[in-house]
Backbone bond lengths (Angstrom), bond angles and torsions (degrees), N, CA, C in turn:
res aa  C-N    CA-C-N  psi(-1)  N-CA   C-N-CA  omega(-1)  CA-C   N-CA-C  phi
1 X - - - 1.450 - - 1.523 111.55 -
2 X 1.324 120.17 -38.17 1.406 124.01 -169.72 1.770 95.38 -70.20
3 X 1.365 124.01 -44.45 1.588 115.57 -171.16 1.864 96.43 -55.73
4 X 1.182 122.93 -46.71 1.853 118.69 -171.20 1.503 112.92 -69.27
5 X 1.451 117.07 -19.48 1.367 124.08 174.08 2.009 99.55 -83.19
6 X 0.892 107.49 -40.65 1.530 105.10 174.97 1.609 112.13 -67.60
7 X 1.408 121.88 -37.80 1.249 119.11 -178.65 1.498 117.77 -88.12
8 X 1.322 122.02 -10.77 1.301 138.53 177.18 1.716 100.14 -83.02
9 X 1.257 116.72 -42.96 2.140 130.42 172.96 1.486 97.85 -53.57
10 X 1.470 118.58 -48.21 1.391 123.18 -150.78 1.942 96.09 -87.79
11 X 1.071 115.21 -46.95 1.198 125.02 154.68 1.155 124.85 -28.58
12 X 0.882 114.88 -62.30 1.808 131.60 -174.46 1.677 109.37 -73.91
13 X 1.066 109.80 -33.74 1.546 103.01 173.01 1.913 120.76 -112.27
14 X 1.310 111.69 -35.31 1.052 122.41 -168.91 1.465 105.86 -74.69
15 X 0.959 169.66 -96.12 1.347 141.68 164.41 1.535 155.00 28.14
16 X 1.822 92.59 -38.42 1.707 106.38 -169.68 1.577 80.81 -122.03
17 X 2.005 134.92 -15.73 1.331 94.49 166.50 2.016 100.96 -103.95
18 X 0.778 143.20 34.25 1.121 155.08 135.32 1.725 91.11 -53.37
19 X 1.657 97.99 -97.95 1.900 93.20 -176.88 1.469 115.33 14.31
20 X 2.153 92.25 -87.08 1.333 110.43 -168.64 1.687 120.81 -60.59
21 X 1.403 107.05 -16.43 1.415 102.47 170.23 1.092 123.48 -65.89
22 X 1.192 117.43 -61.01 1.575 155.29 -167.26 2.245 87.69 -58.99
23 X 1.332 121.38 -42.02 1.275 131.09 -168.26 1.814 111.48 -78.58
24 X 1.261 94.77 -19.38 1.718 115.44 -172.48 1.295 100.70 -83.59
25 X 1.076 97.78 -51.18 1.953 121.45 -167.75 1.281 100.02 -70.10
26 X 1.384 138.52 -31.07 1.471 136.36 -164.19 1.468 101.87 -136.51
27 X 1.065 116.58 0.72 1.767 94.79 165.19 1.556 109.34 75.00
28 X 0.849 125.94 -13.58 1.429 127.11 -174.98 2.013 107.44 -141.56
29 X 1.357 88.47 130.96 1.626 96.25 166.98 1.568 120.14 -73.21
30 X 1.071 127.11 -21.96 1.698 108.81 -173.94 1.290 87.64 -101.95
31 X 1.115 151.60 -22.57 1.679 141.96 170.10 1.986 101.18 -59.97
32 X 1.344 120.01 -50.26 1.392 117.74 153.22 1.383 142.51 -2.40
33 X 2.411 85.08 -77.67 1.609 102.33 177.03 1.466 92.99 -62.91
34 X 1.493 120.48 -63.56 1.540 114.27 -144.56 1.892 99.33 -43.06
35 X 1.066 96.58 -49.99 1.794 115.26 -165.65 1.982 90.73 -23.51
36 X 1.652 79.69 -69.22 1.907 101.66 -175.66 1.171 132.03 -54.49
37 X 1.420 107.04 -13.27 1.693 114.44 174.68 1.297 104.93 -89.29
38 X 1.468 103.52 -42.08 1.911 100.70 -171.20 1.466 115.41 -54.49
39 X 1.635 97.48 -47.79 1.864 103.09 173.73 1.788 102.12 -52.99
40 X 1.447 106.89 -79.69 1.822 81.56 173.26 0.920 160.53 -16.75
41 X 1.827 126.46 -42.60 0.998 152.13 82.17 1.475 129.21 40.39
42 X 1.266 102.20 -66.55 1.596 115.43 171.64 1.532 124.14 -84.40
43 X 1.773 90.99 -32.69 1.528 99.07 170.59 1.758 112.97 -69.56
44 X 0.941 109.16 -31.98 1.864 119.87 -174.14 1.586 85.33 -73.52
45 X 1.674 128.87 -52.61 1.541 112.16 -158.90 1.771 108.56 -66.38
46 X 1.138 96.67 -23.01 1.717 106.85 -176.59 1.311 115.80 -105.02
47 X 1.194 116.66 34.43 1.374 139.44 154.82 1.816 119.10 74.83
48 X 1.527 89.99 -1.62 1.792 93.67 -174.73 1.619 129.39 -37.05
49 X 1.943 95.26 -40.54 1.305 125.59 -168.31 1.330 105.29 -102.00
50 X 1.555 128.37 102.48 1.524 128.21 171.03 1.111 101.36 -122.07
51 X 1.902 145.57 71.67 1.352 106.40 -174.28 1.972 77.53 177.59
52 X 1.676 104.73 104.31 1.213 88.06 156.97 1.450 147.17 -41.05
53 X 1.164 121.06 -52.11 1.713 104.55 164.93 1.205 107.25 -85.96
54 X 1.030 142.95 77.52 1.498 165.22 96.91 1.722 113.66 -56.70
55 X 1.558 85.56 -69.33 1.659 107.95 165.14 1.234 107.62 -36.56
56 X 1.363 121.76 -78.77 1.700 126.06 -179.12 0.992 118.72 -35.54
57 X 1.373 119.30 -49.52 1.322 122.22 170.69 1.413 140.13 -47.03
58 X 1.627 98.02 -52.71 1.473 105.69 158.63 1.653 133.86 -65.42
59 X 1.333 107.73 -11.57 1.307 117.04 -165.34 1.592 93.57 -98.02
60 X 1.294 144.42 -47.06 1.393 153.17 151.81 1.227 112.11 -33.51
61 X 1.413 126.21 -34.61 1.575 123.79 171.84 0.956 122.05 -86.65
62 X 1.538 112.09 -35.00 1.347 110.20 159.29 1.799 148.58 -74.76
63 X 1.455 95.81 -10.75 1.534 121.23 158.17 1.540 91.80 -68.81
64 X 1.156 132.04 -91.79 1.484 146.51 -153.38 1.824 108.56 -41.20
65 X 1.735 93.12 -46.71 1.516 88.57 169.85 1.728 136.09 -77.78
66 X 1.697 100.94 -7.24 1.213 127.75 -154.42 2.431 77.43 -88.96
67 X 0.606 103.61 -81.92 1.550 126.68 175.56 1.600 91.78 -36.91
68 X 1.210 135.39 -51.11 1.400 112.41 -176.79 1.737 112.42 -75.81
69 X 1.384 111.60 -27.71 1.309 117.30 171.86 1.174 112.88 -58.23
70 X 1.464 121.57 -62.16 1.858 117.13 -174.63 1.587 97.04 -71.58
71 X 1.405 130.42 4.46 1.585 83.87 170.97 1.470 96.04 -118.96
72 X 1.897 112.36 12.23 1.680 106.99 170.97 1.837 91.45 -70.26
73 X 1.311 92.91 -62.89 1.973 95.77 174.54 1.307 108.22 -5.29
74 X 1.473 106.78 -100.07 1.227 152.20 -163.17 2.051 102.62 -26.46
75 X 1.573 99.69 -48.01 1.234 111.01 171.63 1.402 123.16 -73.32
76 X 1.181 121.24 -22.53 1.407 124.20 178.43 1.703 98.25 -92.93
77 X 0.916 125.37 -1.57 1.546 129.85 167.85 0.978 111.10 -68.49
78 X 1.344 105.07 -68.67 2.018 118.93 -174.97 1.350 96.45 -50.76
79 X 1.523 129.21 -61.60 1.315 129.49 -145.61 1.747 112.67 -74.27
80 X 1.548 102.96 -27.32 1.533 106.30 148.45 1.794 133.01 -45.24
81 X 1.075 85.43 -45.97 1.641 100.08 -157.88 1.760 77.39 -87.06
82 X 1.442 141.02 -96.74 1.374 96.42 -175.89 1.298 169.88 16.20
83 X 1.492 99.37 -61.78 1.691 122.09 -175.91 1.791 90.79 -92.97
């Protein structure tokens, strides 16, 4: 039980700051998600991920992180065009 409570923690956060990493690193948010799905992706093909709310989980972090990325973007846009 303790390994699905650890992968359900890792779930829940690791995903949406992946996003923002992956969004820092490339300047662009949908280069980000894609980045973050593919790793997911690989984790589900290699069996890491067996467990619908697993799924949920990742998909909730990745909305949440997807939305903090375009509006980290979005803000470093304006603040360009300003200065």
């Amino acid at each position: 039980m303790q390994d699905f409570e650890t992968k359900l923690l890792l779930a829940i956060f690791l995903p949406g700051l992946l996003v923002v990493f992956f969004t820092r690193v490339t300047f662009h948010h949908v280069v980000g998600l894609v980045l973050t799905l593919a790793l997911i992706a690989a984790s589900v093909y290699a069996g890491y991920t067996h467990n619908w709310l697993l799924y949920v989980a990742d998909a909730v972090s990745l909305t949440v992180g997807f939305w903090f990325a375009s509006r980290m973007v979005k803000n470093a846009r304006e603040n360009q065009i300003e200065e």
